[in-house]
C-alpha positions as CSV (number, residue, x, y, z in Angstrom):
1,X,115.8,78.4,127.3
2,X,117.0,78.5,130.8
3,X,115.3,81.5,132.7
4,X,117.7,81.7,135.5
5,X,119.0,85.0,136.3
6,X,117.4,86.0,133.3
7,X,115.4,89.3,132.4
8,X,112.6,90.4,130.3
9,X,111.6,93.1,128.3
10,X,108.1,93.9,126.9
11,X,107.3,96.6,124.7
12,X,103.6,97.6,125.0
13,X,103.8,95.7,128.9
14,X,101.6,98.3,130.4
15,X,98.3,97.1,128.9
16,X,96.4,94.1,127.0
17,X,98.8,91.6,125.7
18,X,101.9,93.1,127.4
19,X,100.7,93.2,130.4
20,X,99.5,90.2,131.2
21,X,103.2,88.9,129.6
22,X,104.8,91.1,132.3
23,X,102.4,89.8,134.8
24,X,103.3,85.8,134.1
25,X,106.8,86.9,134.2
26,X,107.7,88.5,137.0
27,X,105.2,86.2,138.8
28,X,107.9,83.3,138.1
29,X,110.8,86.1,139.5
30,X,112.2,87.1,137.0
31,X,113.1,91.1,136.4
32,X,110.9,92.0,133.3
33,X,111.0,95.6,131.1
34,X,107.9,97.7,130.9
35,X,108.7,99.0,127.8
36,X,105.8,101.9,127.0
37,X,104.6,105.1,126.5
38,X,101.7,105.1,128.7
39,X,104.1,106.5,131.8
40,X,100.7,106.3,134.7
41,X,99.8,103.0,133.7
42,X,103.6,101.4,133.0
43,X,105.0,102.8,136.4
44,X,101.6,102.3,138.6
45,X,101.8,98.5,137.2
46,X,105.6,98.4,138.3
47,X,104.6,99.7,141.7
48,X,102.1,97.1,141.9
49,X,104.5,94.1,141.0
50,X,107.5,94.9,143.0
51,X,111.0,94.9,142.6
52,X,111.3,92.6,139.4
53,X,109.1,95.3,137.2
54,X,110.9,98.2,136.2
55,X,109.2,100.7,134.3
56,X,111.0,101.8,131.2
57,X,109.3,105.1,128.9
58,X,109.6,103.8,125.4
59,X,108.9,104.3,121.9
60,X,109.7,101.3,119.6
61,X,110.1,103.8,116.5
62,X,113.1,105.3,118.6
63,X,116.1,103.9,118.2
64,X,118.0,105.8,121.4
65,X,114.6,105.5,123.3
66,X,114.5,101.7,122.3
67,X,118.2,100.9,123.3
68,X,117.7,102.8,126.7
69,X,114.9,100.2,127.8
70,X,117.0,97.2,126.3
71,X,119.7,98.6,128.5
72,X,117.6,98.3,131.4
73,X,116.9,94.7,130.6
74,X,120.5,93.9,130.4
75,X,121.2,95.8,133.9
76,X,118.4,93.6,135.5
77,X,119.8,90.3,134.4
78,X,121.3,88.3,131.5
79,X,118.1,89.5,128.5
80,X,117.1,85.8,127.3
81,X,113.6,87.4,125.9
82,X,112.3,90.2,124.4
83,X,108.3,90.5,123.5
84,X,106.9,92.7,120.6
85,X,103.2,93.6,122.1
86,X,103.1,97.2,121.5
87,X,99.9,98.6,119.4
88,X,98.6,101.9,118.4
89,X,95.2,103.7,116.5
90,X,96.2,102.3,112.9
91,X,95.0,103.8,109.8
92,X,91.4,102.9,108.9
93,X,89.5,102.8,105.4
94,X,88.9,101.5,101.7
95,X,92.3,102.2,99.5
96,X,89.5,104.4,97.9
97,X,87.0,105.9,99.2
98,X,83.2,106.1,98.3
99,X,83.7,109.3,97.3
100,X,86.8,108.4,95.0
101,X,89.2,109.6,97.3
102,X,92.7,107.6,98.0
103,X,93.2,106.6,101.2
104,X,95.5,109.4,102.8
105,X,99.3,107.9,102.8
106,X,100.7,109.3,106.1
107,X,98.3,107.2,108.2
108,X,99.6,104.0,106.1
109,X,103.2,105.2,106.7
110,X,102.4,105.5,110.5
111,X,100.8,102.2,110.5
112,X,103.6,100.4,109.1
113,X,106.5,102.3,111.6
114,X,104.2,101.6,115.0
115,X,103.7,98.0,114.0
116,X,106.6,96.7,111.4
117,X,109.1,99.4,111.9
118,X,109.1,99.0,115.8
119,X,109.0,95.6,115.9
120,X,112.0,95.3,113.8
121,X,113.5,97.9,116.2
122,X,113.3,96.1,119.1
123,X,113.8,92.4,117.0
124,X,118.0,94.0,116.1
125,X,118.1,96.0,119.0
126,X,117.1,92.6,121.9
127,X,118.9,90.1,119.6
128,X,122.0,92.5,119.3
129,X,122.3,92.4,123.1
130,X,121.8,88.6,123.2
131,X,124.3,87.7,121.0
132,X,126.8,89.3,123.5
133,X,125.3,87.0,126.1
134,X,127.4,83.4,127.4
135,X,124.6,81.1,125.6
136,X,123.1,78.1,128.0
137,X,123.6,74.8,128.0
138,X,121.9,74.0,124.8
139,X,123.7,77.0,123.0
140,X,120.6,79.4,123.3
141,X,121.0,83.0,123.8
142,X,117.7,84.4,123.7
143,X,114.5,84.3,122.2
144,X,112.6,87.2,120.7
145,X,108.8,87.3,120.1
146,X,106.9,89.3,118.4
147,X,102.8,89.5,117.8
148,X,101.3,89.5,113.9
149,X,97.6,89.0,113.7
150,X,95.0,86.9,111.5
151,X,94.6,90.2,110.1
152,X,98.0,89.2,107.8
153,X,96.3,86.8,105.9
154,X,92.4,87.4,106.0
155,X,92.6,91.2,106.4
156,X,88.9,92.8,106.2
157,X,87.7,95.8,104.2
158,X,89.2,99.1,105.6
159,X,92.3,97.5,107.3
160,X,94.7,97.4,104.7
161,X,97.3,99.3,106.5
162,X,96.6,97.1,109.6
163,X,96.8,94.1,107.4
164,X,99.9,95.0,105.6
165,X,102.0,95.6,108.9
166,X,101.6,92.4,110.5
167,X,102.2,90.7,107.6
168,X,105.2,91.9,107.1
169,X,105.8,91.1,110.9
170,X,104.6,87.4,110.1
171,X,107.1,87.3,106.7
172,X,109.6,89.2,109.1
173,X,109.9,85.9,111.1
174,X,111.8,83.1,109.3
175,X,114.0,85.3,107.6
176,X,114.9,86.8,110.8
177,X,115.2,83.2,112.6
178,X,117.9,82.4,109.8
179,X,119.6,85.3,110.2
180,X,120.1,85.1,114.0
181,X,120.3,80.8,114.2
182,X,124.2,81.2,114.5
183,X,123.5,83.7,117.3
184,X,121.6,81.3,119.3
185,X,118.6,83.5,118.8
186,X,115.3,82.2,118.5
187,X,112.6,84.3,116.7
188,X,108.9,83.1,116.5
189,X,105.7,84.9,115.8
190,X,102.1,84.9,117.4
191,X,99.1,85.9,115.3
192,X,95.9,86.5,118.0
193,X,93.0,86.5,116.5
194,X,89.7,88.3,118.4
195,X,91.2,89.3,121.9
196,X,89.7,91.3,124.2
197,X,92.0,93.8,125.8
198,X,91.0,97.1,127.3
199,X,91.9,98.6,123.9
200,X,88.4,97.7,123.3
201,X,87.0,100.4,125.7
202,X,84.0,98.6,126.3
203,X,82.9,96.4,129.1
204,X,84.3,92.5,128.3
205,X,80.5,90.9,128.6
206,X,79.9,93.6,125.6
207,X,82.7,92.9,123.6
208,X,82.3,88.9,123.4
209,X,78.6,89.7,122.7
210,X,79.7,91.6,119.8
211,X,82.7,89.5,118.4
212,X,83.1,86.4,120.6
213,X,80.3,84.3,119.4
214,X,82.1,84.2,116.1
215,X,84.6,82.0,117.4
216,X,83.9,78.6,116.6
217,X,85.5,76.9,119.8
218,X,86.1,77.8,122.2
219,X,83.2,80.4,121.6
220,X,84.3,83.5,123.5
221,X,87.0,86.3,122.5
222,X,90.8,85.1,123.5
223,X,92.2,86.2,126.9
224,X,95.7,88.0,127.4
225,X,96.9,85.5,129.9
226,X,96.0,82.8,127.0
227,X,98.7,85.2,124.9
228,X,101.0,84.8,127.5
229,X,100.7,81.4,128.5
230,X,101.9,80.8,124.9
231,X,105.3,83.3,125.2
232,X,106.0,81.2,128.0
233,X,105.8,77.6,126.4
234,X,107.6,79.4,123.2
235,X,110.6,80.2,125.9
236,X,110.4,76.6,127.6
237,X,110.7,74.3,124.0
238,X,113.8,75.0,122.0
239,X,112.4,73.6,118.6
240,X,110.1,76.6,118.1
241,X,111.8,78.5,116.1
242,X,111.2,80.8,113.0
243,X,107.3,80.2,112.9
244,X,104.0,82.0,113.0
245,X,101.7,80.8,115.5
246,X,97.5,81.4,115.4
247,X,96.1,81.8,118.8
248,X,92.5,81.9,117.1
249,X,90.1,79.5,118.5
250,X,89.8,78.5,114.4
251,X,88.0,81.5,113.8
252,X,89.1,83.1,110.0
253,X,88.0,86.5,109.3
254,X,85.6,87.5,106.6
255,X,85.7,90.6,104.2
256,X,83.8,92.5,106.9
């Protein structure tokens, strides 16, 4: 996919994963979509990077709010990519309780809209605006990723809701890829495993203490600009397409 007087957009680009995503990308040039909610962080990280970042409030569950920033992308430049990086508190706990009690169903619901729901959102919404794109030499339009987790297939005790939205973001992927191959729309999917992002709230030398010496190799939590350094190679080679890919360092979660 030919980057060329191209844009971005990023939802969730003001922090972890997003931001260093923003970061790779408008370090190569190329005008990039902070798409957030987080308005201090999102505009001070636009200020920061110049001209090519262009702060956008958003919220993925929106569909007006989610079109807006799309809109932006599509002012900026021809929109060849869109990135899914956004995150939220999701639900914790056991279906039932210790003390017999069903887990409570809004926080599930909530779950699923932040994570499935607005991915979805801004999967149509990006694609849509591709698909009215000239395609490139190759016939490419766009590309669209968006971020499961390991979670999806070895989800751990109290992270059902978690566990259910990203894999329906992982299953969300091929069947998406079909449906927009005569677009010249690529769709792919990366699964992280143990990141460390400041959603952590914890120093980093703390937080690979605590989780990165589970990691068989290497032996340390994963690092955004490792994320990102993936999106990028998923833009530069055409035959990924309609997959889910583990950025894991081979680690596979337990029950706990």
């Amino acid at each position: 996919m030919d980057l060329e007087k191209a844009s971005v957009i990023v939802s969730g680009g003001a922090g972890g994963l997003g931001e260093a995503t923003v970061r790779r990308f408008v370090g190569r040039g190329i005008p990039t979509v902070i798409a957030d909610l987080d308005d201090e962080r999102g505009q001070g990280l636009a200020d920061e990077l110049g001209d090519d970042a262009h702060y956008v409030r958003t919220d993925v569950t929106d569909e007006k709010s989610t079109l807006t920033a799309v809109e932006a992308a599509t002012e900026a430049g021809t929109l060849r990519l869109a990135v899914a990086a956004h995150g939220a508190g999701a639900a914790v706990g056991r279906v039932v309780g210790r003390d017999g009690e069903p887990l409570g169903l809004d926080g599930f619901r909530r779950t699923i809209d932040v994570y499935l729901t607005g991915t979805f959102n801004l999967l149509r919404l990006a694609a849509a605006a591709m698909a009215r794109s000239t395609p490139d030499d190759g016939g490419g339009r766009g590309v669209v990723v968006n971020t499961a987790s390991i979670a999806a297939y070895e989800g751990q005790i109290g992270q059902s809701p978690y566990a259910a939205a990203k894999a329906g973001v992982a299953g969300l992927t091929l069947a998406a890829a079909r449906d927009l191959a005569a677009a010249g729309v690529r769709v792919m999917t990366i699964a992280p495993g143990t990141f460390f992002t400041p959603a952590f709230r914890m120093p980093e030398d703390e937080a690979q203490a605590r989780w990165g010496t589970a990691v068989p190799f290497p032996n340390r939590m994963g690092r955004a600009t490792e994320y990102a350094a993936l999106v990028e190679h998923i833009v530069a080679n055409d035959y990924l397409n309609g997959e889910v890919i583990r950025l894991d360092g081979a680690i596979r979660f337990g029950p706990k």
